[in-house]
Backbone bond lengths (Angstrom), bond angles and torsions (degrees), N, CA, C in turn:
res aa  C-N    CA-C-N  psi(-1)  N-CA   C-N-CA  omega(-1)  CA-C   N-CA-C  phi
1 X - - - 1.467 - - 1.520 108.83 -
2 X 1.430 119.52 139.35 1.675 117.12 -169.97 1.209 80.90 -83.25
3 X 1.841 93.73 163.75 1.623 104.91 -174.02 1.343 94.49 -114.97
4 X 1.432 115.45 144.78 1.477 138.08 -159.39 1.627 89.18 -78.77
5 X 1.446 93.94 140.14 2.077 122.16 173.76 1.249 110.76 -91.27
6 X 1.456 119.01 141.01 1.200 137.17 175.04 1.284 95.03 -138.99
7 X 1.393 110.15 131.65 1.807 156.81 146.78 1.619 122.47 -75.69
8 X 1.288 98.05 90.51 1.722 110.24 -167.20 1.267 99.58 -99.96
9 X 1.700 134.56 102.89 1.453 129.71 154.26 1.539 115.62 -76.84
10 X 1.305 106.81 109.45 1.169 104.65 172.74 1.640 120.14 99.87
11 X 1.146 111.96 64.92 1.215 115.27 -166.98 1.629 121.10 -129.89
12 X 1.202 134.53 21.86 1.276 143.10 -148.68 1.058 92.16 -98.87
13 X 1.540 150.24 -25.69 1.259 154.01 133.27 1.581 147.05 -137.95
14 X 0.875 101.91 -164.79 2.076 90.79 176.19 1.574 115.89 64.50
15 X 1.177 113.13 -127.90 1.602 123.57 173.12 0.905 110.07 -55.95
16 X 1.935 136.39 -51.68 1.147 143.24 -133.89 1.760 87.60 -97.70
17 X 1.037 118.87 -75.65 1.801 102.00 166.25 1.112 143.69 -39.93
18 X 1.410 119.85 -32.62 1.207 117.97 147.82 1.235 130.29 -57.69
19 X 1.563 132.20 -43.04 1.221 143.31 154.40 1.551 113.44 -38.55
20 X 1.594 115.58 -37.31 1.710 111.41 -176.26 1.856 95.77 -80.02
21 X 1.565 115.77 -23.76 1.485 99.03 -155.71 1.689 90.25 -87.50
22 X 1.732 132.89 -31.03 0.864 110.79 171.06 1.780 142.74 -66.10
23 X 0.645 81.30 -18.48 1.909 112.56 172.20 1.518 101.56 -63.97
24 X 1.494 114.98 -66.80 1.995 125.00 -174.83 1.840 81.74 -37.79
25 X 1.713 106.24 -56.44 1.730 97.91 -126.91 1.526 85.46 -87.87
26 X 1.710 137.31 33.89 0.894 142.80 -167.69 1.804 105.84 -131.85
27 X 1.538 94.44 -11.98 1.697 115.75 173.46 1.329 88.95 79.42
28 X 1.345 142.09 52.99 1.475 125.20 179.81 1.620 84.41 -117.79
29 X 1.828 112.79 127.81 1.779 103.14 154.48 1.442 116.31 -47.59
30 X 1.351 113.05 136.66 1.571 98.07 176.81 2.346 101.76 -134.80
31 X 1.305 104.84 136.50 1.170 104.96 166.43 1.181 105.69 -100.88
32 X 1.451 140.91 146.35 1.458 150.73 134.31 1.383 134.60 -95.68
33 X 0.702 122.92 146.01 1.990 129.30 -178.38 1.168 107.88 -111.17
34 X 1.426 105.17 132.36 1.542 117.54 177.87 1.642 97.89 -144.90
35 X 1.719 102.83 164.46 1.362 107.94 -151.17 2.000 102.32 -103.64
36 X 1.970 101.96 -1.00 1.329 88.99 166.39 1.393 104.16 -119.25
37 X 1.520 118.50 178.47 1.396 131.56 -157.39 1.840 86.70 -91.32
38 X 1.320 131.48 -32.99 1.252 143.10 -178.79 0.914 138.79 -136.16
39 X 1.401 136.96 139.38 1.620 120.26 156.68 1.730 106.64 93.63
40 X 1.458 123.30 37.99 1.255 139.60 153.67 1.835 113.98 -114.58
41 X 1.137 93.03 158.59 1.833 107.25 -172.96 0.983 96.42 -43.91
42 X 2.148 125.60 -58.71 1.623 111.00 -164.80 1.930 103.52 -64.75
43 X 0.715 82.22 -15.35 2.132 70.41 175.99 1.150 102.51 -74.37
44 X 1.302 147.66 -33.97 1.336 146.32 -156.91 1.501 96.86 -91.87
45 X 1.750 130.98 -44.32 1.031 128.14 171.97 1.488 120.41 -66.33
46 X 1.544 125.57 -42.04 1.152 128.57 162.76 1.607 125.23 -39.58
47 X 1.603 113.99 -25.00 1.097 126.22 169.88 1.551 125.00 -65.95
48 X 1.394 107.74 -23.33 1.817 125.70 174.22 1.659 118.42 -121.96
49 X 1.428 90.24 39.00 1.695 93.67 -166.61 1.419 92.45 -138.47
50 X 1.108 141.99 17.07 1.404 126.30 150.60 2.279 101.17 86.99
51 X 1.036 72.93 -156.66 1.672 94.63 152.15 1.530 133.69 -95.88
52 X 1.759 90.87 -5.62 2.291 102.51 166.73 1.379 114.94 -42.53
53 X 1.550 107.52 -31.55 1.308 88.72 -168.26 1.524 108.82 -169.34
54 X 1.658 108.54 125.11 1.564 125.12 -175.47 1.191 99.73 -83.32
55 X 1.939 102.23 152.68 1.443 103.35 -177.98 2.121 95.31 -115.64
56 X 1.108 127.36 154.40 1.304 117.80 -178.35 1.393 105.48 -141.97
57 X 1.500 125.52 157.91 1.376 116.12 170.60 1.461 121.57 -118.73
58 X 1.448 100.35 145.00 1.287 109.70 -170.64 1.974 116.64 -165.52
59 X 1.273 108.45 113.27 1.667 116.65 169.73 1.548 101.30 -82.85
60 X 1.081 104.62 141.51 1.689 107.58 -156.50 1.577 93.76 -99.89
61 X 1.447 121.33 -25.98 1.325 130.85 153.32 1.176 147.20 -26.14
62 X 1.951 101.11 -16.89 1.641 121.92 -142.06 1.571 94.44 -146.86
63 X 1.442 121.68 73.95 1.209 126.04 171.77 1.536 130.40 -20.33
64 X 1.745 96.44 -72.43 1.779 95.76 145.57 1.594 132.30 -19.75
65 X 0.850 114.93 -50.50 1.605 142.50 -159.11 2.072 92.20 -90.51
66 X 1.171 121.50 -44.04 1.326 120.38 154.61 1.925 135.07 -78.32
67 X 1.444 109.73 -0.52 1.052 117.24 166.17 1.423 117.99 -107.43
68 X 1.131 116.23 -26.03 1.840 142.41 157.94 1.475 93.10 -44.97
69 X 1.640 109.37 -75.66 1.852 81.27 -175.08 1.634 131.29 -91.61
70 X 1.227 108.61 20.83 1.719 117.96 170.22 1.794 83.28 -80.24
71 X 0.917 131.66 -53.15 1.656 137.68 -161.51 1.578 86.14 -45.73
72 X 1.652 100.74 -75.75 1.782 92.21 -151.08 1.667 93.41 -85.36
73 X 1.274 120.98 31.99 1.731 111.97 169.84 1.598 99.78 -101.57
74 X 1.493 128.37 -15.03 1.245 128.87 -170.60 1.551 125.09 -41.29
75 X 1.230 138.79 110.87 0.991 135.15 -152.88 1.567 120.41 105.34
76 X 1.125 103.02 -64.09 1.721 101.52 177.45 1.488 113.16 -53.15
77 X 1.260 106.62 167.19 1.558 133.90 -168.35 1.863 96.60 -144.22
78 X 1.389 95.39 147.26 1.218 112.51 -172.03 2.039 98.20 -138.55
79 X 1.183 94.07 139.75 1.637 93.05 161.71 1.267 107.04 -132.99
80 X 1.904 125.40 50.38 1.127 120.57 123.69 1.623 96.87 -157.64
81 X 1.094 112.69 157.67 1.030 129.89 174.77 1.635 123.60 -120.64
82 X 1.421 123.04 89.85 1.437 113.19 -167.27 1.202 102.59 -145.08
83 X 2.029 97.06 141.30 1.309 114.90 -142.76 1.807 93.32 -119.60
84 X 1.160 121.37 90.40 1.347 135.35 170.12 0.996 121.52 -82.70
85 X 1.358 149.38 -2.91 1.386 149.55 170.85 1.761 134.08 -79.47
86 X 1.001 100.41 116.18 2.038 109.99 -163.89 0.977 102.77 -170.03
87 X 1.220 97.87 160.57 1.570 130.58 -179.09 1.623 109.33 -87.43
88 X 1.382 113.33 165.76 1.423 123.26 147.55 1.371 132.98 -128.81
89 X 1.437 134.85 153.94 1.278 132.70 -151.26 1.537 107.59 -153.69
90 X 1.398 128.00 114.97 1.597 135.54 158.08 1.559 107.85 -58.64
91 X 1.380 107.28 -49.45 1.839 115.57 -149.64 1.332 83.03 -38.83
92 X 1.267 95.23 -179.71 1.944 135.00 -166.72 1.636 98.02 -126.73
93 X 1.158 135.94 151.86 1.650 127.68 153.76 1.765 115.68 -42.24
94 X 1.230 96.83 -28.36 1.428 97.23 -165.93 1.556 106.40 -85.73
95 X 1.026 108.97 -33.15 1.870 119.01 -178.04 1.803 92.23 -88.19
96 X 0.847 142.17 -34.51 1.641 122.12 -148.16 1.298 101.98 -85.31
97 X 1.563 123.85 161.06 1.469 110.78 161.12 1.107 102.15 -101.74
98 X 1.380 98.77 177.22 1.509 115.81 -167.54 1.494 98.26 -76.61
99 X 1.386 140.44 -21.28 1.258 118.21 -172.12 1.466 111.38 -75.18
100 X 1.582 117.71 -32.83 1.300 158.49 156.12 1.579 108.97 -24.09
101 X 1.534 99.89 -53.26 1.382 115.14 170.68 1.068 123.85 -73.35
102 X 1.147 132.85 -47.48 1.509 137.33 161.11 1.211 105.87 -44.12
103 X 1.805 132.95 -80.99 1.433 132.33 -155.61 1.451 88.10 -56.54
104 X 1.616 159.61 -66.53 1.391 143.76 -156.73 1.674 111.81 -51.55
105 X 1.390 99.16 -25.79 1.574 99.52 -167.49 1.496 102.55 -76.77
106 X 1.574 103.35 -55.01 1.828 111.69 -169.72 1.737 100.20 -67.71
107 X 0.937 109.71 -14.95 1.746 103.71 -167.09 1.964 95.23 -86.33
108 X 0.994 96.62 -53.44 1.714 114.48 178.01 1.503 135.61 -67.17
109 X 1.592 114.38 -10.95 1.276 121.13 -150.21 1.338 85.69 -171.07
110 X 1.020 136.88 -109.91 1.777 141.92 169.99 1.665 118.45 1.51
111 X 1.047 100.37 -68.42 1.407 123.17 179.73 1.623 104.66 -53.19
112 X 1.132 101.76 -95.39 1.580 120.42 -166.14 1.807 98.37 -24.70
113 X 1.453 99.00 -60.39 1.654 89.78 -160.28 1.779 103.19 -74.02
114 X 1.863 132.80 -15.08 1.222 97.14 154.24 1.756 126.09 -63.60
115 X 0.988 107.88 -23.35 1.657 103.66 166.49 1.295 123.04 -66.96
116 X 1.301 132.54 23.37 1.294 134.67 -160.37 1.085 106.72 -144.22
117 X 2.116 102.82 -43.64 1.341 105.90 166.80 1.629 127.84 -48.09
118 X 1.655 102.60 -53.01 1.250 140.16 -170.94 1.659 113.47 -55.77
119 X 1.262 101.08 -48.76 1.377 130.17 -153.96 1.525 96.30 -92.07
120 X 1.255 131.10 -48.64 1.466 140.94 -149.74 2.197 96.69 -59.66
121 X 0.915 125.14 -8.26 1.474 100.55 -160.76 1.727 93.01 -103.60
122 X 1.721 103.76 -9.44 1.554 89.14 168.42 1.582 111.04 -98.80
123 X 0.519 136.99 41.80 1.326 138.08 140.72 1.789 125.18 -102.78
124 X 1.327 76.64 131.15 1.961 89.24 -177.49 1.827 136.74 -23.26
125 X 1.121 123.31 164.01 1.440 114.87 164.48 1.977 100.69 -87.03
126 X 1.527 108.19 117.10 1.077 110.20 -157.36 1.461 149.57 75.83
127 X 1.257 89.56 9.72 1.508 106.67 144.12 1.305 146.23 -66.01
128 X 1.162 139.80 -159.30 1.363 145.26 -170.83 1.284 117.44 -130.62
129 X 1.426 135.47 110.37 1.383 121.47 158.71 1.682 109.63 -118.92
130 X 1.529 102.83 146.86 1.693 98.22 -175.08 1.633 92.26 -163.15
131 X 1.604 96.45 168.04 1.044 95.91 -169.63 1.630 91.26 -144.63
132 X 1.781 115.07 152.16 1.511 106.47 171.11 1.077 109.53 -90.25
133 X 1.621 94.69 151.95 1.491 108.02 -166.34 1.833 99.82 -127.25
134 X 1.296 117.78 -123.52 1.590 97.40 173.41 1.630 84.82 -178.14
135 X 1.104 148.49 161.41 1.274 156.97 -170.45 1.656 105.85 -105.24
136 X 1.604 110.56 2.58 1.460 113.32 138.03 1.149 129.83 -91.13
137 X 1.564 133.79 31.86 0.996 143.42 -160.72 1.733 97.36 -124.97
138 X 1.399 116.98 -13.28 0.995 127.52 175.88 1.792 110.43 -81.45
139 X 1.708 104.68 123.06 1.448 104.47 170.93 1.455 116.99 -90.22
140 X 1.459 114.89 -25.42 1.620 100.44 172.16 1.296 123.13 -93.83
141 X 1.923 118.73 17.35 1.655 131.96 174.13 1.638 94.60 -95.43
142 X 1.541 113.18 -14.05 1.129 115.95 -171.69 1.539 142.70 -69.77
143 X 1.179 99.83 64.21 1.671 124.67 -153.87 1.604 121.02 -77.84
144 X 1.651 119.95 -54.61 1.131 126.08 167.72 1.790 124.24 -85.78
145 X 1.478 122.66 -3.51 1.519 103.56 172.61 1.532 109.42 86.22
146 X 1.187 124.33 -27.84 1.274 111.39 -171.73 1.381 121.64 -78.62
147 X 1.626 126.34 -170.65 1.553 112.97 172.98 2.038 109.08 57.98
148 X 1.259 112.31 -4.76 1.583 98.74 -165.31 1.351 141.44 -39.71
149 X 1.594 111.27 -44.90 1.586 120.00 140.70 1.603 114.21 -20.93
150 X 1.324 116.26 -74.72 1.761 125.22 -169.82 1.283 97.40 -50.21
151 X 1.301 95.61 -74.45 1.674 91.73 174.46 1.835 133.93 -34.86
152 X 1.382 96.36 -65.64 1.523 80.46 167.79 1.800 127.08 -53.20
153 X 1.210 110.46 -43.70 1.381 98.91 -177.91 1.914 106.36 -76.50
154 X 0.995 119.17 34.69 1.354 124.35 167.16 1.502 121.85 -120.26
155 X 1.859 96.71 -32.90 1.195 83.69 165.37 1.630 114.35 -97.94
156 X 1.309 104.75 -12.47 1.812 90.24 167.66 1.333 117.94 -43.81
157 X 1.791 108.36 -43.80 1.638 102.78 -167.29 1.348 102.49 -58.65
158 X 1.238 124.87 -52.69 1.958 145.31 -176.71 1.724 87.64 -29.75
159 X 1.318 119.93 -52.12 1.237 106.64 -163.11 1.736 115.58 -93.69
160 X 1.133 100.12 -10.21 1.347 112.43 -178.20 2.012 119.13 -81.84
161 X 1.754 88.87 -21.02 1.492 110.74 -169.98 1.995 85.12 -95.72
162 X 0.891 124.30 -43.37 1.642 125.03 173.15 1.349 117.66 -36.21
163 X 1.827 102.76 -62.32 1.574 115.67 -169.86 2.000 87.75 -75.90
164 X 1.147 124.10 -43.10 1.650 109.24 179.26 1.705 104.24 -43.35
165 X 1.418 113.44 -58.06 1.448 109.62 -172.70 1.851 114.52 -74.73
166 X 1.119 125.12 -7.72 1.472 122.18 168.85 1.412 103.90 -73.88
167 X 1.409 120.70 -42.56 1.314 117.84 -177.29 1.814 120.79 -75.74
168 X 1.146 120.29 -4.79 1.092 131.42 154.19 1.477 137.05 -90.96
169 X 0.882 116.01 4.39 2.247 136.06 -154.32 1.344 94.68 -41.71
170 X 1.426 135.23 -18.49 1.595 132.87 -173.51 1.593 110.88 -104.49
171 X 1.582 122.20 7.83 1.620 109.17 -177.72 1.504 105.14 -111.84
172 X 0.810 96.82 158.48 1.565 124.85 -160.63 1.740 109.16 -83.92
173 X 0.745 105.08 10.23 1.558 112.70 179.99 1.563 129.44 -107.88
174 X 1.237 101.51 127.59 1.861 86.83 -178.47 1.298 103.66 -83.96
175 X 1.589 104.43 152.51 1.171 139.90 169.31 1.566 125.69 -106.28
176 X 1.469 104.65 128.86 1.654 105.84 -174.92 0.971 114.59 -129.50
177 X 1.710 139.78 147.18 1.368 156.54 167.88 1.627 82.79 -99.04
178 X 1.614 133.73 140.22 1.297 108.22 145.39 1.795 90.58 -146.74
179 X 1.880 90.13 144.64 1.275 97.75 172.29 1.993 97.94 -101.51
180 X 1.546 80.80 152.65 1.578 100.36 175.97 0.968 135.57 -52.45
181 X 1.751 88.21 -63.33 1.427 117.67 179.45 1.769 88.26 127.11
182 X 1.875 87.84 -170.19 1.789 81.00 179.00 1.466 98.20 -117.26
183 X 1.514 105.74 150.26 2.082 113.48 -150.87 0.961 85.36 -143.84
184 X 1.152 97.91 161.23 1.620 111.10 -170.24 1.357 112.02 -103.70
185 X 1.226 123.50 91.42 1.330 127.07 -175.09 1.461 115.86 -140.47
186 X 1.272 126.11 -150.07 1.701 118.93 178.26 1.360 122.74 -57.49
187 X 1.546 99.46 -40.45 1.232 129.92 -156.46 1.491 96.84 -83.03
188 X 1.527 108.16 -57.93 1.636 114.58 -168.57 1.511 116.65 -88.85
189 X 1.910 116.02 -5.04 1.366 86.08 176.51 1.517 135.56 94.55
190 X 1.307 114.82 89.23 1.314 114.40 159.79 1.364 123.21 17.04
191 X 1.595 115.49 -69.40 1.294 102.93 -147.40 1.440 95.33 -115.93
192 X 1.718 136.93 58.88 0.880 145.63 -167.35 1.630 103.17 -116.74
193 X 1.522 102.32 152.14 1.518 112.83 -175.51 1.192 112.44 -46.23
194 X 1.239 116.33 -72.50 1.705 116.72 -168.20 1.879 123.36 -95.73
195 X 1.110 110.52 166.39 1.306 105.01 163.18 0.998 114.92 -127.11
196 X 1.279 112.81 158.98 1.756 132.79 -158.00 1.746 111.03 -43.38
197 X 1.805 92.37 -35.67 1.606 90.31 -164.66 1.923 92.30 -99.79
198 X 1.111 122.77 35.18 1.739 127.68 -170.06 1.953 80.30 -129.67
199 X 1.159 128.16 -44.29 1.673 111.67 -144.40 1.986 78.92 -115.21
200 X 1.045 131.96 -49.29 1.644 107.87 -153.16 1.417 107.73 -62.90
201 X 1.280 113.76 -41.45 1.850 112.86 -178.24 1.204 112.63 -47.55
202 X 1.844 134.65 -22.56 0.851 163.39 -138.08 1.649 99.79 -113.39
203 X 1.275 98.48 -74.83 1.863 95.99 170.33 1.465 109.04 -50.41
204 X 1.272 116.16 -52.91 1.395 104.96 -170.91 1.539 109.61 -74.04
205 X 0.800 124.78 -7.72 1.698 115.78 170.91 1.554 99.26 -64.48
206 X 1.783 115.04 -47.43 1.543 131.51 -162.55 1.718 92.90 -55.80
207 X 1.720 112.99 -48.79 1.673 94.54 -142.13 1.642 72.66 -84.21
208 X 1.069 142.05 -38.65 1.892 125.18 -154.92 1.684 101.15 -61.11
209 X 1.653 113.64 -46.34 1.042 109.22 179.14 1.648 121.29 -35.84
210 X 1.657 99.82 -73.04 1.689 108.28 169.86 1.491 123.30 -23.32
211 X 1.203 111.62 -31.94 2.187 113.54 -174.16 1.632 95.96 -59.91
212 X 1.556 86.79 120.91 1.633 119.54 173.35 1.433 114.15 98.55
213 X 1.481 104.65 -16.77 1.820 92.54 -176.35 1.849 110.01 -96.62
214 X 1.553 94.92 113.56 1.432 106.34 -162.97 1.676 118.49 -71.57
215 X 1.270 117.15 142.89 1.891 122.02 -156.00 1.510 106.82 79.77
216 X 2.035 79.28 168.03 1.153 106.87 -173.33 1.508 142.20 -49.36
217 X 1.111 154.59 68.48 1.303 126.58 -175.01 1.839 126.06 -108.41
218 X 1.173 82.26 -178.85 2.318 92.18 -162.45 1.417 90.03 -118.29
219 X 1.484 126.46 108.96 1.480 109.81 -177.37 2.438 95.40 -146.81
220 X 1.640 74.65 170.75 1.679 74.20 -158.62 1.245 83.66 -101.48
221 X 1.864 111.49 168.11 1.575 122.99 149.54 1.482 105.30 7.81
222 X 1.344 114.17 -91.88 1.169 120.69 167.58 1.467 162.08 5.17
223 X 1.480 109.68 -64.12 1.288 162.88 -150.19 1.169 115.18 63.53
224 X 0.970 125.52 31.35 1.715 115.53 175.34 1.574 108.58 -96.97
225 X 1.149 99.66 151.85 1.491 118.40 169.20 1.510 134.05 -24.52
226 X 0.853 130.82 83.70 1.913 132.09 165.77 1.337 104.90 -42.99
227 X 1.207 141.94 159.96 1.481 150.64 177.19 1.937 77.15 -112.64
228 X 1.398 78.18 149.65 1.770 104.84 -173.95 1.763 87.70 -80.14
């Protein structure tokens, strides 16, 4: 039986490597994208992984740089497509600059869904495309105000990954927003609920589960429901 492909944006560390190593030890081929030519974790793993899994480069920032690899992806098929790559941000509206503001938005929201745009026709009939999102991306979980920057460009993507799936209502593929949870990583911090090797086995149970159930959904670690 061929073993099912996974499409990792953004994987050179954190979530996105963990996400490629759970997938290998899940027998899934897996490609990942990273933004140097050398000398990141997935290169070091690619080194004990056979032919499981290609490493490719790509700043998700750099349109070029996203039509470059639809070029040499031509032909391939993927049965998942997942878009892990973002930024993180403390500032406030009031502290950030505006240039500040822009790169969180295009890196967070901008970005991802041209890779989705771009990217979406290699992936299978009944496949998977999703993208991480963060359970601050939620406006009616949206209780304390803080993080607001992160947040907004999280829930822009939430809404940006919505209007992608309204404009599709006839394909056969599920679609995912998924928040993590909060992990303890660069981004999340010491003193955060889960750890990397407690929450990814967890997502990936969430996105494999989803294959075949057609539309959008916002779902946690878990699979349960995100509030929009």
């Amino acid at each position: 039986m061929e073993k099912k492909k996974a499409l990792i944006i953004g994987a050179s560390r954190g979530l996105g490597l963990a996400l490629a190593k759970e997938f290998l030890a899940r027998n899934w081929s897996v490609m990942g994208t990273v933004r140097k030519e050398s000398g990141t974790a997935l290169h070091d793993l690619s080194q004990n992984s056979s032919d499981q899994l290609q490493v490719e480069v790509l700043d998700i920032t750099s349109m070029d740089q996203i039509l470059s690899l639809k070029y040499r992806l031509q032909g391939q098929k993927f049965d998942l497509l997942f878009v892990n790559a973002g930024t993180g941000t403390y500032e406030t509206t009031i502290t950030i600059t505006t240039d500040e503001f822009v790169r969180v938005m295009v890196t967070n929201a901008l970005s991802p869904m041209r890779v989705v745009e771009t990217l979406e026709s290699n992936v299978v009939e009944g496949g998977t495309i999703g993208v991480m999102s963060s359970g601050q991306g939620s406006v009616a979980d949206n209780e304390r105000g803080d993080f607001e920057v992160y947040r907004a460009s999280k829930a822009a993507l939430n809404t940006l990954m919505r209007s992608f799936a309204a404009k599709h209502p006839e394909d056969s593929r599920a679609m995912l927003l998924i928040s993590p949870g909060w992990i303890r990583t660069k981004l999340g911090g010491p003193n955060a609920t889960y750890s990397i090797e407690e929450a990814i086995p967890r997502v990936v149970d969430t996105i494999v589960a989803q294959a075949g159930k057609v539309g959008l959904q916002y779902l946690d670690q878990f699979g349960k429901v995100v509030r929009w």
